[in-house]
N, C-alpha and C positions, 0 to 999 in steps of 0.2 A: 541600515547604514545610511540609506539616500536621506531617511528623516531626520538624523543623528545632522547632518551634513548642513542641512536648511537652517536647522534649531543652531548651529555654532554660527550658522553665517549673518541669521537674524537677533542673535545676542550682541554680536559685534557691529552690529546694525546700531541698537539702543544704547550700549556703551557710547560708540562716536557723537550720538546724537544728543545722550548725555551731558558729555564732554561738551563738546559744542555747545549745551545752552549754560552749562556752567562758564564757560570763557565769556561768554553773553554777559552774562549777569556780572559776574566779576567788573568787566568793561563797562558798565551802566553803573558799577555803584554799589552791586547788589554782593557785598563780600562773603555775609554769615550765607549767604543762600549759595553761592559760590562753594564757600571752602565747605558745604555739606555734602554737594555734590561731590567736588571733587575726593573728599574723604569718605564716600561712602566707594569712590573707583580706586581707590590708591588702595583701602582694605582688598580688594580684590586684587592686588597685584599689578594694575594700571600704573605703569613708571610716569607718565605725562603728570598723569593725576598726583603720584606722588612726589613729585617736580613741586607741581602748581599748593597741593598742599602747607608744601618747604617754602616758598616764594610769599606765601599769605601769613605765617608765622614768623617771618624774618622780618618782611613787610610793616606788620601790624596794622593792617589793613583790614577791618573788621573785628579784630581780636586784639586781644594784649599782645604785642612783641613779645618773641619769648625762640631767642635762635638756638636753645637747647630740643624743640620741636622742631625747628625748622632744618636743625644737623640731623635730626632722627630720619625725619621724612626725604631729605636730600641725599641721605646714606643708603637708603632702601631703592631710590630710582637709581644712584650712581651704582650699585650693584648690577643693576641690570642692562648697565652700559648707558645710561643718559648722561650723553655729555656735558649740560649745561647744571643737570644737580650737580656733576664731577666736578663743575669749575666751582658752581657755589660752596661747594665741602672743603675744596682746595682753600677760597678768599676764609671759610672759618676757622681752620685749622693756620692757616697764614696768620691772620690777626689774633689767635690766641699767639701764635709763638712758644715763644720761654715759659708762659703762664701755665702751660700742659705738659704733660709727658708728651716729648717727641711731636710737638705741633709742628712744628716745620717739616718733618719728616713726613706727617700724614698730608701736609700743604703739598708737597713735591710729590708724592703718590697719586694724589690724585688731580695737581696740575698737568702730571706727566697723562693719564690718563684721558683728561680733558683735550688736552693737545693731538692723543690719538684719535679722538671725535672730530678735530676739525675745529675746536674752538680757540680762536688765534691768539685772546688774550690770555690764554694760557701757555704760547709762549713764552712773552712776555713777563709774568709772573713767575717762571721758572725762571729765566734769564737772572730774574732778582733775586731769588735764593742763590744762585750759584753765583753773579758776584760778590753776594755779601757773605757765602758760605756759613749761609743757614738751611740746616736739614740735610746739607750735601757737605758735601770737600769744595772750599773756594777752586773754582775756575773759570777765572775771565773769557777765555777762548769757547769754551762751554756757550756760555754767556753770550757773545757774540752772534756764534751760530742759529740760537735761540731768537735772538732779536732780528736776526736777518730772514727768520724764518716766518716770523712775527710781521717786518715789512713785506716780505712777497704777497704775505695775504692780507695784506690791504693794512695793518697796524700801522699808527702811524702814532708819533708820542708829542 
């Protein structure tokens, strides 16, 4: 059990360390070496990784643009509660709109989600569904609360 114990603590070691030289690389330049690392941690279940995966295919930064990989990969981190894929799933399902089944709806699911992480411009972006009474029932007061909620934490428009 004590070796079981070392061997999880020393994999989580090489994971961060990983991670770490991937955001390196990334930052320098280095994208296909970047998004290999990060895709070979996002396989593994790594929500950052598959964040940062999302972020390099939406990007196209190194790769072809291609934000049907980049909703896959931002789908599998927002499942596991990262709030920043939550908002980026939110902004895709937002800008498809009308264009999808129900994109406003999954815009507001997972703005509303993004917002329970602390991510403030997802206030805001809800704020916008509900006055324009996409994905929800228009309500301006809704709305209001949203954007005030948006200002406390620093949003400012």
């Amino acid at each position: 059990m004590k070796y079981l114990f070392i061997l999880i603590i020393a994999t989580a070691g090489l994971f961060a360390n990983d991670f770490d030289q991937a955001v390196e690389d990334y930052n320098q330049g280095g994208y296909i070496k970047a998004l290999n690392a990060f895709y070979a941690l996002a396989k593994e279940g790594n929500a950052k990784a598959q964040y940062n995966v999302g972020l390099i295919y939406a990007s196209g930064k190194g790769v072809q643009k291609d934000l049907t990989k980049a909703q896959k990969w931002y789908e599998k981190a927002a499942k596991q509660g990262n709030g920043p894929a939550q908002y980026n799933l939110g902004l895709l399902y937002h800008a498809s709109g009308e264009s999808t089944d129900h994109g406003y709806e999954k815009a507001k699911y997972w703005y509303e989600k993004a917002a329970e992480a602390g991510i403030m411009q997802a206030y805001n972006n809800l704020a916008s569904l509900y006055m324009e009474g996409k994905g929800t029932v228009k309500d301006e007061k809704k709305a209001f609360e949203l954007l005030q909620k948006a200002a406390s934490m620093g949003l400012s428009l």
